[in-house]
C-alpha positions in Angstrom: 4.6 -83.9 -33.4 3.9 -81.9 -30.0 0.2 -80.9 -30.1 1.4 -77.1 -29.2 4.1 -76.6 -31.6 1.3 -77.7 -34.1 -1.1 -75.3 -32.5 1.0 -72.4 -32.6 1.8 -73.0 -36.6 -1.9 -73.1 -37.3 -2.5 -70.0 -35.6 0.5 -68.3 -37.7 -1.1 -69.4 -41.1 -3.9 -71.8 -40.4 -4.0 -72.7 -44.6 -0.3 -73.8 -44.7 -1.2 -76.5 -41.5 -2.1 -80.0 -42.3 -5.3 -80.9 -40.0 -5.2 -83.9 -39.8 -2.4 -84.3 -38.0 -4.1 -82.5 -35.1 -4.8 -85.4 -32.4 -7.1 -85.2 -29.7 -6.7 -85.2 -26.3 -8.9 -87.9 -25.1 -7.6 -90.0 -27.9 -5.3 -92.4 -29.2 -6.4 -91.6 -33.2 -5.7 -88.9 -34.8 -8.8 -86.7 -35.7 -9.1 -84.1 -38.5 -10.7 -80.9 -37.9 -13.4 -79.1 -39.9 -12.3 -76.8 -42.6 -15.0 -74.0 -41.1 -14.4 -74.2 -37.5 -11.7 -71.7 -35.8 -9.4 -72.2 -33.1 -10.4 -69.4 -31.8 -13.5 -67.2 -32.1 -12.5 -64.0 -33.6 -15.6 -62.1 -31.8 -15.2 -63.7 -28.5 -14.3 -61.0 -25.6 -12.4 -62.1 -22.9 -13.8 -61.7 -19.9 -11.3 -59.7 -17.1 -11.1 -61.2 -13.6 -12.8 -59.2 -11.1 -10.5 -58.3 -8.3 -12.1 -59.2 -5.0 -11.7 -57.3 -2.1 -9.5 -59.2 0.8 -11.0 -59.9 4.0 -8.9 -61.4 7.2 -10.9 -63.4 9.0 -8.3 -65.7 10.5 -8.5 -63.9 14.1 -12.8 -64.7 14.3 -14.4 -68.1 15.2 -18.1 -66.4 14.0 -19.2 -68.3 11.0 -22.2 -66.1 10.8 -18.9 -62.8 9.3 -17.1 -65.3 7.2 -20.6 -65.9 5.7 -21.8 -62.6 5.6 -18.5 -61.3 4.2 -18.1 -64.4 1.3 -22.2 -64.3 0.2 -23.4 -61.1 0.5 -20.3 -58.7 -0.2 -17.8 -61.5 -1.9 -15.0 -60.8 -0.4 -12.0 -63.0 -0.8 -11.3 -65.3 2.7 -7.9 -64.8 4.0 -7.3 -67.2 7.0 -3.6 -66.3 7.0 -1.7 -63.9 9.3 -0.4 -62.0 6.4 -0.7 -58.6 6.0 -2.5 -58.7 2.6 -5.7 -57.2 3.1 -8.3 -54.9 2.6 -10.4 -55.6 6.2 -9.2 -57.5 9.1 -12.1 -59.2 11.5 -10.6 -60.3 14.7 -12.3 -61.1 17.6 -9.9 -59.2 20.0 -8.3 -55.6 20.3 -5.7 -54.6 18.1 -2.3 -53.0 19.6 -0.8 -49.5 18.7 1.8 -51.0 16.5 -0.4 -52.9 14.5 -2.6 -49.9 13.5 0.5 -48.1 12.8 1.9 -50.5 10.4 -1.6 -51.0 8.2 -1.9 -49.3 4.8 -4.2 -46.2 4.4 -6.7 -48.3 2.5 -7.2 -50.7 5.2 -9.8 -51.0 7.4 -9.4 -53.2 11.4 -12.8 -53.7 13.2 -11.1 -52.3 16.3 -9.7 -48.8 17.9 -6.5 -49.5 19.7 -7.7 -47.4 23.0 -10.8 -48.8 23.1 -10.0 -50.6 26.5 -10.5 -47.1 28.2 -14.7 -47.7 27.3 -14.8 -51.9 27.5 -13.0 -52.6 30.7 -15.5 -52.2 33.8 -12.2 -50.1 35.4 -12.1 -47.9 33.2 -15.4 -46.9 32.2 -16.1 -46.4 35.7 -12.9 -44.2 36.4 -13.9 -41.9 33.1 -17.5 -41.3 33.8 -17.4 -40.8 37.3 -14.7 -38.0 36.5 -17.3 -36.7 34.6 -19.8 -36.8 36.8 -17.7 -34.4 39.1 -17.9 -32.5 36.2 -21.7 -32.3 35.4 -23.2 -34.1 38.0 -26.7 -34.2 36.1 -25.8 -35.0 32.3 -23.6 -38.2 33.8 -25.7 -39.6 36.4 -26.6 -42.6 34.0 -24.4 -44.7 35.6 -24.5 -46.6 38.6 -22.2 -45.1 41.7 -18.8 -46.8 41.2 -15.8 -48.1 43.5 -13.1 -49.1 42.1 -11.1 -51.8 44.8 -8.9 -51.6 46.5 -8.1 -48.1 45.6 -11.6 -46.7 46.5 -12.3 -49.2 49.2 -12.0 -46.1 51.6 -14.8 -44.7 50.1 -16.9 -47.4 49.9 -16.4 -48.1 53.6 -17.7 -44.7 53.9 -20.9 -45.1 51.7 -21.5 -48.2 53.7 -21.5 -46.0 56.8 -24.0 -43.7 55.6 -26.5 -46.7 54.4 -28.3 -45.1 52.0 -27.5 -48.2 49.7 -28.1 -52.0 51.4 -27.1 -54.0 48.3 -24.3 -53.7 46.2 -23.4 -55.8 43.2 -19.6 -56.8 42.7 -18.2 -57.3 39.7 -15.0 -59.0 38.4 -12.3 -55.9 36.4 -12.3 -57.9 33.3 -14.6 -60.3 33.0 -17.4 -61.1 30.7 -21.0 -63.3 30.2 -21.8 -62.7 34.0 -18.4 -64.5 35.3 -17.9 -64.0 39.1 -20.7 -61.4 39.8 -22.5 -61.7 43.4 -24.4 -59.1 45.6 -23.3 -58.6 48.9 -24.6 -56.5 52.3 -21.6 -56.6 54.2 -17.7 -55.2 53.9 -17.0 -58.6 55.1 -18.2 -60.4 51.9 -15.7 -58.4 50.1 -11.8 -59.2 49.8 -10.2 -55.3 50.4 -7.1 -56.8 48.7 -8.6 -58.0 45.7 -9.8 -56.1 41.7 -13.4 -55.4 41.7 -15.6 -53.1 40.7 -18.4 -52.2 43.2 -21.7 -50.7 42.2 -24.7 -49.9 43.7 -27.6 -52.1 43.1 -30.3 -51.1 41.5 -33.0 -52.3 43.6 -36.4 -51.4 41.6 -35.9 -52.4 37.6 -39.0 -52.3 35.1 -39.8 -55.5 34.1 -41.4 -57.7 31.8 -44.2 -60.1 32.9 -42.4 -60.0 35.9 -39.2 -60.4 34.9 -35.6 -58.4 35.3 -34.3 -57.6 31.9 -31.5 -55.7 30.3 -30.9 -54.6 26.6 -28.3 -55.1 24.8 -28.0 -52.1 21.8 -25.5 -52.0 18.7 -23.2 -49.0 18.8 -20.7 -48.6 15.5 -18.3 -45.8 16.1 -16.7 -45.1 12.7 -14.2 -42.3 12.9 -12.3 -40.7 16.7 -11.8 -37.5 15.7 -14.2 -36.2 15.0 -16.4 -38.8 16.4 -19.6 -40.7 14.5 -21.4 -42.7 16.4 -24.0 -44.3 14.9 -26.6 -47.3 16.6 -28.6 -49.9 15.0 -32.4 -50.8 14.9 -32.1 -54.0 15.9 -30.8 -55.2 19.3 -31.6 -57.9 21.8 -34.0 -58.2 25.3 -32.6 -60.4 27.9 -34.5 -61.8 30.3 -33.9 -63.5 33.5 -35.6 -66.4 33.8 -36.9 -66.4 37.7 -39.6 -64.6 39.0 -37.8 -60.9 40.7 -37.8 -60.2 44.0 -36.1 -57.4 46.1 -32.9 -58.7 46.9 -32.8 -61.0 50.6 -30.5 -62.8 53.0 -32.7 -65.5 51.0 -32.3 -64.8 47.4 -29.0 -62.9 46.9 -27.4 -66.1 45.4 -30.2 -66.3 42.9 -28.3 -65.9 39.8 -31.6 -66.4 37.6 -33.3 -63.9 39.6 -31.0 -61.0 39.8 -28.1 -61.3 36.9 -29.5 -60.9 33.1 -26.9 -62.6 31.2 -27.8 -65.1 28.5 -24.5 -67.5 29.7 -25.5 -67.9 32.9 -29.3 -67.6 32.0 -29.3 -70.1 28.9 -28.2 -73.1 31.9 -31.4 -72.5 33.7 -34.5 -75.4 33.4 -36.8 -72.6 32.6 -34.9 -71.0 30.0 -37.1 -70.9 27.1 -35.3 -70.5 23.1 -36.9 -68.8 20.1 -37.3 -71.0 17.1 -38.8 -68.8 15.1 -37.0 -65.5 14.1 -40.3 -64.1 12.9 -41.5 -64.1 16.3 -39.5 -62.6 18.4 -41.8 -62.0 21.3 -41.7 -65.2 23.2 -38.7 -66.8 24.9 -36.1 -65.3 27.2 -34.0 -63.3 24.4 -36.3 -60.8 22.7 -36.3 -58.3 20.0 -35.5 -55.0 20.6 -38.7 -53.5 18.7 -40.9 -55.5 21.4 -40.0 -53.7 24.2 -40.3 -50.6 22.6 -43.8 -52.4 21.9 -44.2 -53.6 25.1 -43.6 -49.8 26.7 -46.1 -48.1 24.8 -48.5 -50.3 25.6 -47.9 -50.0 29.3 -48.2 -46.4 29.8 -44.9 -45.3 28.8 -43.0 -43.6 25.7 -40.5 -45.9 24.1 -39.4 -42.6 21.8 -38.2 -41.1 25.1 -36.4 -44.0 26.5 -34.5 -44.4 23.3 -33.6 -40.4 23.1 -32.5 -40.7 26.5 -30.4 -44.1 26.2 -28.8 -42.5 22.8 -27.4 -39.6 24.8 -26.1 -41.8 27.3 -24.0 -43.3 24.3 -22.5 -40.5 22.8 -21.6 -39.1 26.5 -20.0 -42.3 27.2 -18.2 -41.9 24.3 -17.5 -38.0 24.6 -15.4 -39.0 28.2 -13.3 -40.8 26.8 -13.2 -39.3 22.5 -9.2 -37.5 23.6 -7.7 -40.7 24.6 -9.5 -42.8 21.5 -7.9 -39.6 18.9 -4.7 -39.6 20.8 -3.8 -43.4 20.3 -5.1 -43.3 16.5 -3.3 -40.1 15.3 0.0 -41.0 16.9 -0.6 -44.4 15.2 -1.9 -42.6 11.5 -1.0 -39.0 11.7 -1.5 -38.6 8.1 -4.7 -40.1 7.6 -7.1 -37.5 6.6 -10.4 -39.6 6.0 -10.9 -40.9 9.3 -12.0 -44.0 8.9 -9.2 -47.2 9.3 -10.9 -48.2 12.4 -14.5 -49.1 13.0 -15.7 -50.6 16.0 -19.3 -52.4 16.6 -19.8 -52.3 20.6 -22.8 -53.9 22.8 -24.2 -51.3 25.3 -25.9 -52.8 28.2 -28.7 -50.7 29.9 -30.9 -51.4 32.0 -34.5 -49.5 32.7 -35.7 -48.8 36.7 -39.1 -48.5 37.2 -39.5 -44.6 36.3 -37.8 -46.2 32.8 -34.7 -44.2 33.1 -32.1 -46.0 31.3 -29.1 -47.1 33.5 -25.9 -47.9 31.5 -24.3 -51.2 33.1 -20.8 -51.9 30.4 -19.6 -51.6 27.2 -18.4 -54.4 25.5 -16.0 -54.4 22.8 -16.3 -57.9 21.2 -20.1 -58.6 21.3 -20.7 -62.0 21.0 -22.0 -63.1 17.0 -23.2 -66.1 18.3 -26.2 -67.8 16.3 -27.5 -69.9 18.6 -31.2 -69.2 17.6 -32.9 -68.0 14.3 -33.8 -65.0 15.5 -29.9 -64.2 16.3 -29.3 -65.6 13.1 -31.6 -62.7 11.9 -30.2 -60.1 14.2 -26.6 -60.8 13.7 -26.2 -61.4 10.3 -28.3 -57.5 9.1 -25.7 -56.1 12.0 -23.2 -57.5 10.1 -24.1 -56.6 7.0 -25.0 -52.6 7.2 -22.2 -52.6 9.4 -19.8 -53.7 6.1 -22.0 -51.7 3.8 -21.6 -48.5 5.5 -17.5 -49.0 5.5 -17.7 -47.9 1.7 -14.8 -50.3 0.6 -13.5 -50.1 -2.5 -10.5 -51.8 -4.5 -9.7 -48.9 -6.6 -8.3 -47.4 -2.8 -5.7 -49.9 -3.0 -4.6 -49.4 -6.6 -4.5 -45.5 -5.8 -2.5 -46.2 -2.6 0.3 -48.5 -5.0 0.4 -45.9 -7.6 1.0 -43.4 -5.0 3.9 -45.6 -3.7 5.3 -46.1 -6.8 5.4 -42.7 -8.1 7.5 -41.4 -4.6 9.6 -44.1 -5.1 10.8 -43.1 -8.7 10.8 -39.6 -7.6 13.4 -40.9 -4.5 15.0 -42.8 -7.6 15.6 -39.9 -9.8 16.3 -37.5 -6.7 13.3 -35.8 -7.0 12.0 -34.3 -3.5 8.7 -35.7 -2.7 6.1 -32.8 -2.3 4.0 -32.4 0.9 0.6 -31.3 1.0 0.9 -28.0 3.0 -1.9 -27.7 6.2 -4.3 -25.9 4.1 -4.5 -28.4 1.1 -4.7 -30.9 3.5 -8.0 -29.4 5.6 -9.4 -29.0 1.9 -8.9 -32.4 1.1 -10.2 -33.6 4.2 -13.2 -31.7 3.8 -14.3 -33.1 0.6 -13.8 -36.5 1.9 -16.0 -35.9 4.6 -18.9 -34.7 2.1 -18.4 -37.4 -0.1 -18.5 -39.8 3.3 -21.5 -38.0 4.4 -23.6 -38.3 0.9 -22.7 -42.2 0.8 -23.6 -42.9 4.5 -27.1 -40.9 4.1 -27.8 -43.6 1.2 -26.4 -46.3 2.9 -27.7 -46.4 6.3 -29.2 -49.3 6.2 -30.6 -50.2 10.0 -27.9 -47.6 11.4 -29.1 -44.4 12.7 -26.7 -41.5 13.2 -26.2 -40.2 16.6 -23.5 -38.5 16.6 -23.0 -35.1 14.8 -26.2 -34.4 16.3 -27.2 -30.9 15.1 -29.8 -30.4 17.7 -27.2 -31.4 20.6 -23.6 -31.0 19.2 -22.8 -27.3 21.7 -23.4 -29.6 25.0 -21.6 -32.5 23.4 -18.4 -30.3 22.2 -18.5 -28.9 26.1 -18.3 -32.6 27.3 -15.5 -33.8 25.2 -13.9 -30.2 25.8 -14.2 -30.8 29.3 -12.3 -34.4 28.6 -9.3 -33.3 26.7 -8.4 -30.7 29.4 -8.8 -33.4 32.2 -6.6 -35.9 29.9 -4.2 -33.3 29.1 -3.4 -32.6 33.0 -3.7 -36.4 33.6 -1.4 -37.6 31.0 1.0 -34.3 31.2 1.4 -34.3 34.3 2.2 -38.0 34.0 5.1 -36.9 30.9 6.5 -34.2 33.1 6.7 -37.0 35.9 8.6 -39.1 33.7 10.9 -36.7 32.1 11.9 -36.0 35.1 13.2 -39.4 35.7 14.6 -39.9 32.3 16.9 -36.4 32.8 18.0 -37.8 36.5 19.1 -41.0 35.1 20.6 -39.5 31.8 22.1 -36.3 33.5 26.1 -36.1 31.7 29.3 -37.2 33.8 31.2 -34.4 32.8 35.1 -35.6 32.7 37.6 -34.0 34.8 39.7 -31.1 32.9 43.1 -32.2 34.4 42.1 -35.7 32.6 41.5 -34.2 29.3 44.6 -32.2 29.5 47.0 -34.8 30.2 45.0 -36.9 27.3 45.5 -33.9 24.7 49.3 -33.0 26.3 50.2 -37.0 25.1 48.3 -36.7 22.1 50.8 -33.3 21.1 54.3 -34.8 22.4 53.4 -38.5 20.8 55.5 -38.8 17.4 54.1 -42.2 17.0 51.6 -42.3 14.9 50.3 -45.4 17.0 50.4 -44.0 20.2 48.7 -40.7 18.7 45.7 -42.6 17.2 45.3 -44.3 20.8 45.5 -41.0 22.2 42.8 -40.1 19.9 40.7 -42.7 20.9 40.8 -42.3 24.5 40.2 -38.4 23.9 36.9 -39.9 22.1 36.4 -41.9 25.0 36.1 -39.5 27.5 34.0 -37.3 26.0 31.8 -40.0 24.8 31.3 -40.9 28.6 30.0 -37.4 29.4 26.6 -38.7 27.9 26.6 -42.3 28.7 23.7 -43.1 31.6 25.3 -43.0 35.1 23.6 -46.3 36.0 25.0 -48.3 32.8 27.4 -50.9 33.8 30.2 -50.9 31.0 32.0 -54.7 30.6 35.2 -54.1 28.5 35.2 -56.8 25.3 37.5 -56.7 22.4 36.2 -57.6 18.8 38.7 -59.0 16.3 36.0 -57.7 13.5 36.4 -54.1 14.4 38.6 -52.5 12.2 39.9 -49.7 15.4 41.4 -52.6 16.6 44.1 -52.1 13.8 45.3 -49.3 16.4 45.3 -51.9 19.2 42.3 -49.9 21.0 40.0 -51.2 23.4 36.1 -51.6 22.8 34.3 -50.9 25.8 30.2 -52.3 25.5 27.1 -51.3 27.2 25.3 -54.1 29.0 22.2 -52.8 27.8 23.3 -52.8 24.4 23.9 -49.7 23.4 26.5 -49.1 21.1 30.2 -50.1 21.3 32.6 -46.9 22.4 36.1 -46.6 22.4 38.5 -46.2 25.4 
């Protein structure tokens, strides 16, 4: 007899079931089973399976967030392209129409405008708008040429030869890839993408080294921003002694470039084994310099205050374009907070220790070559997920939601709307209970941004910004509206044509004749909205059912739909 059938009659009435015709598994002989042990333990609780919350990580090659994400905050691995998740990872931007097709209780590591900060382009085209702006509050960047549009200009500055060294820099490159110096217009290709800076000739250094700092920056929330920037961050060193630049030395890429690619190559590149001792080596810790400053004459509290303002500002120049791309991806998102971003700001100290910002990148590198970026990386990572609040009960309140509009379409029920006011209400008690959480929850982050003591000057910068975006960007709709009405202007059909049409369509007793009179009367005025420039190819499709009255179909080569005539 089949083990279950015999299982399922001893659970029905366990004193009517012969026992020893129970068999085990393992073997061939059948086994009786003790009079006082149950098949099942009457007391026993079942324990419920915890749902895990779903992390993509298919789009990352860092180990070091698959095993932060799996051991620390046991998320469930997807290394699918599905859309089944609660946080997607990916080592690259994410596109408009991907934001705008995620659910409200997912989360993407990535703001779909944030190209306007991370390419060197654009960051120098939106701060040195600024700067014309308030010359003094955005003079933390390097002057900036854009080529070959401002190559007239920099012709000009070289004229004036205020600056002898400039430092050219690749549009979209990364890890110090096809950056030189140069002295001369000569050395530069007019024709070419570049960004041009001056060079800043008299950098603080340590034991006699250039160095530049590379500082965590999460920006949770567009609008309104929060900014916020970690403790910990990494000193690069270069690993040849400085020297102003020379005819001699300008090709010195250990001497005058900071960049742990091209710096990690040289012989006297030295690694950190120890991440408890982070003050030897050519990478650093960020607390030494600090360290180091103080005990050099200067005030580490003032260079951070000052490099901290030069983030937000950054960030202010370029806050309408970030809102702009996310609320026309999410308008109804209330909470602010489906995209999260971790950048790396590079800055660089002169000798007066005024911080100099050089990029922004927005996919820092979470390589672990070392301990000590082991160390660094892996706490990034982890307040980073901490402070994103995530929780799986957002997902079952999202599907209920969906469910309950759907029976409401299914029983013809109109679907409520929250009105504006119930919506400002609802997004103000979100942003108290986001505001309690983050205060506990901090971890390493520090908030910068709403910063009570400067919010008036920052709310004049990114003021300032969304006028200058508006005209920009409107001026660049009216533009194109104006092109779209030219091309779609109506070809208005002659009277004398329509006349004739209708005068056939009212002496027509054939009821044939009269629909094809109707159709061409369609036609015509049909045509008085079709786009000048369309070329129309006449086809005739068996399928349709006008061709019952023998009519043609006339198509659109760019696929617009079929029209009679």
């Amino acid at each position: 007899m089949n083990k279950t059938i015999l299982l399922m009659k001893a659970a029905e009435d366990p004193a009517k079931t012969d026992k020893s015709l129970f068999v085990d598994a393992t073997s061939s002989h059948e086994q009786p089973v003790a009079e006082h042990t149950p098949l099942v333990h009457p007391n026993k609780k079942v324990k419920k399976k915890k749902n895990k919350l779903m992390m993509n990580v298919a789009s990352t090659q860092y180990s070091i967030v698959k095993k932060v994400a799996k051991k620390l905050f046991h998320f469930k691995l997807s290394y699918s392209p599905s859309s089944d998740w609660d946080i997607l990872w990916a080592d690259y931007g994410i596109t408009s129409e991907a934001l705008s097709k995620m659910k409200s209780f997912q989360k993407t590591n990535h703001f779909p405008a944030m190209h306007c900060l991370a390419r060197k382009e654009n960051l120098a085209k939106n701060l040195m708008k600024m700067r014309k702006l308030f010359p003094k509050d955005y003079s933390f960047i390097p002057t900036t040429w854009c080529i070959p549009r401002d190559y007239g200009d920099l012709k000009a500055d070289f004229a004036k030869g205020k600056c002898r060294t400039y430092i050219v820099k690749p549009e979209a490159s990364c890890q110090g890839k096809g950056i030189y110096l140069i002295r001369s217009l000569d050395e530069l290709d007019p024709n070419e993408h570049y960004v041009v800076q001056n060079y800043i000739k008299d950098p603080y250094l340590i034991d006699g080294l250039k160095f530049d700092i590379r500082l965590y920056v999460l920006v949770y929330g567009c609008d309104p921003l929060r900014i916020f920037i970690h403790r910990r961050g990494l000193v690069r060193l270069a690993t040849e002694q400085y020297e102003a630049p020379n005819r001699s030395n300008m090709e010195n890429v250990y001497m005058h470039l900071t960049n742990y690619a091209i710096n990690k190559n040289s012989e006297n590149f030295v690694f950190n084994t120890d991440s408890e001792n982070a003050d030897v080596g050519h990478k650093r810790s960020l607390e030494f310099v600090w360290k180091y400053i103080d005990s050099h004459g200067g005030n580490s509290e003032t260079v951070q205050r000052r490099a901290r303002r030069c983030i937000v500002k950054s960030l202010c120049a370029v806050q309408p374009h970030l809102a702009h791309s996310y609320r026309m991806c999410q308008p109804s998102d209330i909470e602010n907070n489906m995209c999260f971003e971790v950048l790396g700001y590079d800055i660089m100290l002169d000798s007066s220790l005024r911080p100099w910002l050089l990029e922004v990148n927005h996919a820092p590198s979470f390589e672990t070559d070392t301990p000590f970026d082991h160390k660094v990386k892996s706490e990034l990572i982890a307040d980073t997920l901490k402070i994103l609040h995530m929780d799986y009960n957002n997902r079952v309140k999202y599907n209920q939601l969906k469910q309950d509009e759907y029976n409401a379409k299914v029983l013809g029920k109109a679907v409520t709307k929250l009105s504006k006011e119930a919506r400002e209400e609802l997004r103000k008690q979100a942003m108290e209970v986001r505001d309690k959480y983050e205060a506990k929850n901090l971890g390493n982050y520090v908030r910068i941004y709403p910063d009570v003591k400067m919010d008036s000057k920052y709310e004049e910068f990114i003021a300032e910004a969304n006028k200058a975006w508006n005209e920009f960007y409107g001026f660049n709709k009216r533009i194109q509206g104006q092109k779209n009405e030219n091309a779609l202007s109506p070809v208005r059909p002659s009277a004398k044509k329509l006349l004739a049409v209708k005068n056939s369509q009212r002496k027509s007793a054939n009821p044939l004749a009269k629909a094809r009179a109707i159709s061409k009367l369609a036609c015509i005025c049909t045509n008085s909205f079709v786009e000048r420039r369309v070329q129309i190819t006449p086809i005739v499709n068996i399928d349709d059912p006008l061709n019952f009255l023998g009519a043609k179909c006339y198509k659109p080569v760019s696929s617009s739909p079929c029209i009679m005539a």
